[in-house]
C-alpha positions as CSV (number, residue, x, y, z in Angstrom):
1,X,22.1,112.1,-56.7
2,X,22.6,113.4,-60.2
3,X,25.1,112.1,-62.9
4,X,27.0,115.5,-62.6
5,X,27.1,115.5,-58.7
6,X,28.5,111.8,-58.9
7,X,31.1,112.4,-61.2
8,X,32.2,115.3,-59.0
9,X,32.6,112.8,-56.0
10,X,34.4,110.5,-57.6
11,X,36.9,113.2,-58.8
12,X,36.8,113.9,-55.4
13,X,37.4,111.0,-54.0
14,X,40.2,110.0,-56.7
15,X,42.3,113.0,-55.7
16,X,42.1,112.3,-52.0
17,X,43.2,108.3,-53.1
18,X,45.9,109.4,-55.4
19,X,46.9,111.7,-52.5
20,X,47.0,108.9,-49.7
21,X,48.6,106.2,-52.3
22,X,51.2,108.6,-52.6
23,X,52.6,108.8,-49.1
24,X,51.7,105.6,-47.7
25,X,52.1,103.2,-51.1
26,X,55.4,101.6,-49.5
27,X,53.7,100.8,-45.9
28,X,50.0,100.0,-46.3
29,X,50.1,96.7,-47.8
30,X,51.7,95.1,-45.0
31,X,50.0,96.9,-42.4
32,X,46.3,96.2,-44.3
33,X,47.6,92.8,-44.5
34,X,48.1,92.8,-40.8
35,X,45.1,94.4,-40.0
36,X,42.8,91.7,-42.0
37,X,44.4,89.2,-40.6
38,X,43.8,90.0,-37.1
39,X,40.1,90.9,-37.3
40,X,38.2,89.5,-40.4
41,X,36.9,85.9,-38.9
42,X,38.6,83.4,-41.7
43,X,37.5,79.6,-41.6
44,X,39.8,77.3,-42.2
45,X,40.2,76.6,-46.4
46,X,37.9,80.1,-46.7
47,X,38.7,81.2,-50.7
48,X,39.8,84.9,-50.9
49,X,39.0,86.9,-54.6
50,X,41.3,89.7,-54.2
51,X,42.4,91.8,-57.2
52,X,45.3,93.3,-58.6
53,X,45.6,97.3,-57.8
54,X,46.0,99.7,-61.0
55,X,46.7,103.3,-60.3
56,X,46.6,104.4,-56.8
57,X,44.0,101.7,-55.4
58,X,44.8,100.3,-52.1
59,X,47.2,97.2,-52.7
60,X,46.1,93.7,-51.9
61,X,49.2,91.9,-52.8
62,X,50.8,91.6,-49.7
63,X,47.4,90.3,-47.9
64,X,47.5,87.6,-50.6
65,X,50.7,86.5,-50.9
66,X,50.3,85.6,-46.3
67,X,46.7,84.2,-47.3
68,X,48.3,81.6,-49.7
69,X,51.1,81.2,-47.5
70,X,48.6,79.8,-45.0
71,X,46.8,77.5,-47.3
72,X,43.9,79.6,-48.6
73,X,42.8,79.3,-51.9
74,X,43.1,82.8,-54.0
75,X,41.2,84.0,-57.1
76,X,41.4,87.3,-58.9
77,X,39.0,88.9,-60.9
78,X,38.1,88.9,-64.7
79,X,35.6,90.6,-67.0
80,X,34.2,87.6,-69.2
81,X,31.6,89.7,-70.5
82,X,31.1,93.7,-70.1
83,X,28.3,94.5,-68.1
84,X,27.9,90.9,-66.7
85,X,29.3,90.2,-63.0
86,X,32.9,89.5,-63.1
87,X,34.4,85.3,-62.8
88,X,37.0,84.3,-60.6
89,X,39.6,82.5,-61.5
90,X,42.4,80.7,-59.3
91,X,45.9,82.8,-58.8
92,X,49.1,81.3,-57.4
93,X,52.2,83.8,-56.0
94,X,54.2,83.9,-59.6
95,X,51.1,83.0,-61.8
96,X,51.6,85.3,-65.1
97,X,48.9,87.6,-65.0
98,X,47.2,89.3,-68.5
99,X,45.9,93.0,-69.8
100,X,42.5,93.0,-69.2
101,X,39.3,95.5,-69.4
102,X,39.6,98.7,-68.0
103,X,43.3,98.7,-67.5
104,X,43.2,95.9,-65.0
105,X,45.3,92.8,-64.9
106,X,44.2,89.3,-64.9
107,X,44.4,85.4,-65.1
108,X,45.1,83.4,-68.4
109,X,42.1,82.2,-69.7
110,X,42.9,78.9,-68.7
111,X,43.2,79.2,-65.1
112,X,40.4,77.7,-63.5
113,X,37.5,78.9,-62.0
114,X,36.4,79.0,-58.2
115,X,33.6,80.7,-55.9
116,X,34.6,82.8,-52.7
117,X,33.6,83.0,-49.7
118,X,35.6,86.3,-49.2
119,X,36.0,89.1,-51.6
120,X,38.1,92.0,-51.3
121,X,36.8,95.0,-53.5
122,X,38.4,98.1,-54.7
123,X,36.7,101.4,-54.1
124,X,37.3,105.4,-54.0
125,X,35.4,106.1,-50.8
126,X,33.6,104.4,-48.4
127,X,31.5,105.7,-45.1
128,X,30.7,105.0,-41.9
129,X,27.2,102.4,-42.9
130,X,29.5,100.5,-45.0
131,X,28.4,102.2,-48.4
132,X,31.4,102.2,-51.6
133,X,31.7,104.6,-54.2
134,X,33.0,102.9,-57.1
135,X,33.9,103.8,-60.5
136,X,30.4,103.1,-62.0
137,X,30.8,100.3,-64.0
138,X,28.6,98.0,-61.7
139,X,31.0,95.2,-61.7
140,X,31.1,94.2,-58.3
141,X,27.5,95.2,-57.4
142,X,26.5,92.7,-60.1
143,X,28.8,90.4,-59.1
144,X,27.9,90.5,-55.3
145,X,24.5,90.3,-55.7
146,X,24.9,87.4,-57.4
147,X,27.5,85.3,-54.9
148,X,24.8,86.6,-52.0
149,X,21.6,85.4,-54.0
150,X,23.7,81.9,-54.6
151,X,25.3,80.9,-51.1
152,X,24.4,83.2,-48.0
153,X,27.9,84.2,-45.8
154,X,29.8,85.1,-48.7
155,X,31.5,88.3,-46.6
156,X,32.6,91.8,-48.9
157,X,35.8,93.5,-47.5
158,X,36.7,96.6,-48.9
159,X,40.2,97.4,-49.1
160,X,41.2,100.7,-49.1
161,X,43.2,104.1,-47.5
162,X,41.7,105.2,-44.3
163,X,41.8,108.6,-46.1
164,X,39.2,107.5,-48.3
165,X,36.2,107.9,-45.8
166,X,33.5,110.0,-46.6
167,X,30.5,111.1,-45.5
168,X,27.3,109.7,-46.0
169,X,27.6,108.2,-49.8
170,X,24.7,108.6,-51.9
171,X,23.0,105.1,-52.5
172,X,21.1,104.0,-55.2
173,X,18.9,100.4,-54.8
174,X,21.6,98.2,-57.2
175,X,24.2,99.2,-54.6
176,X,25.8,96.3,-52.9
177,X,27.2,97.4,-49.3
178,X,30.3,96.3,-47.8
179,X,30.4,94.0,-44.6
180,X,34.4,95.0,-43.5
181,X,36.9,98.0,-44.6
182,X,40.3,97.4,-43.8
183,X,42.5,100.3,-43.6
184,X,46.4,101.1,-42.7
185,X,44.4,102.5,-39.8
186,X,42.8,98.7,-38.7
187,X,39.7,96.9,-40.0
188,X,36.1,97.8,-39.1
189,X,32.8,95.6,-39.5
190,X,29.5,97.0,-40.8
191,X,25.7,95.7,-40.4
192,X,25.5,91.9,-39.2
193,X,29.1,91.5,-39.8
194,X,29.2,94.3,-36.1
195,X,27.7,91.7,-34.2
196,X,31.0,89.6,-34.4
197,X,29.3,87.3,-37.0
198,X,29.4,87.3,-40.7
């Protein structure tokens, strides 16, 4: 797929977000949380990355906030160095959060680092094989290739508006797929993940 024909999807796929975020901004995050919480298999003291929605991404706050109510260790996201995969760091309900790159919010410096075994990834479309269109950076790509190449089992759930299918995304080889989507809608598994094990 071309530059031009990419940028064109994600314009694409932006409007049809911005669209969904707008009618169902008040009611998704409870109903995602819900809907994670009764399908994605969580082992006991599992660590959850989640991030912290700009714009009209799907919002993970809600899912959080019950995960750390049950015990589980939650880290959000931070670009330590452009082009590099992104470090965790831990995050607590009421932890002050900072500007970061790209508009997005994150931990003080100080917070400390962990590894999960779960992370929850932004996205402006997904499809049916479990393929994400992101916003091109390469962030999470990077950063999942790396967690997989470390520790096998470490599980990718997208988190998004069940409006934001689409068809067949193009893939190129640096593409890292997703093993769950979670919508409003429910949660659905993709490759090995189908089989009832991740």
């Amino acid at each position: 797929m071309s530059a031009e024909a990419k940028r064109s999807a994600r314009e694409a796929a932006r409007r049809r977000r911005d669209s969904a975020h707008a009618a169902l901004r008040a009611s998704a995050p409870a109903l995602i949380a819900s809907n994670f919480l009764a399908s994605v298999p969580l082992a006991e003291g599992s660590c959850i990355a989640g991030y912290a929605a700009i714009g009209s991404e799907a919002d993970p706050a809600e899912l959080l906030l019950r995960l750390s109510g049950r015990g589980h260790s939650c880290l959000l996201p931070r670009v330590a160095t452009r082009g590099m995969p992104l470090v965790f760091n831990v995050w607590q309900p009421g932890d002050e959060l900072v500007p970061g790159d790209h508009g997005t919010r994150e931990p003080k410096l100080d917070a400390p680092e962990g590894r999960p075994d779960i992370v929850l990834v932004p996205l402006l479309a997904f499809d049916a094989q479990g393929r994400r269109l992101g916003y091109g950076g390469g962030y999470y790509d990077r950063t999942l290739e790396k967690l997989r190449q470390e520790r096998r089992g470490v599980v990718a759930v997208g988190v998004a508006f069940s409006a934001q299918e689409a068809q067949d995304l193009p893939e190129e080889e640096f593409d890292a797929r997703l093993d769950w989507i979670v919508t409003e809608k429910g949660a659905r598994a993709f490759g090995p993940a189908a089989g009832g094990r991740i």
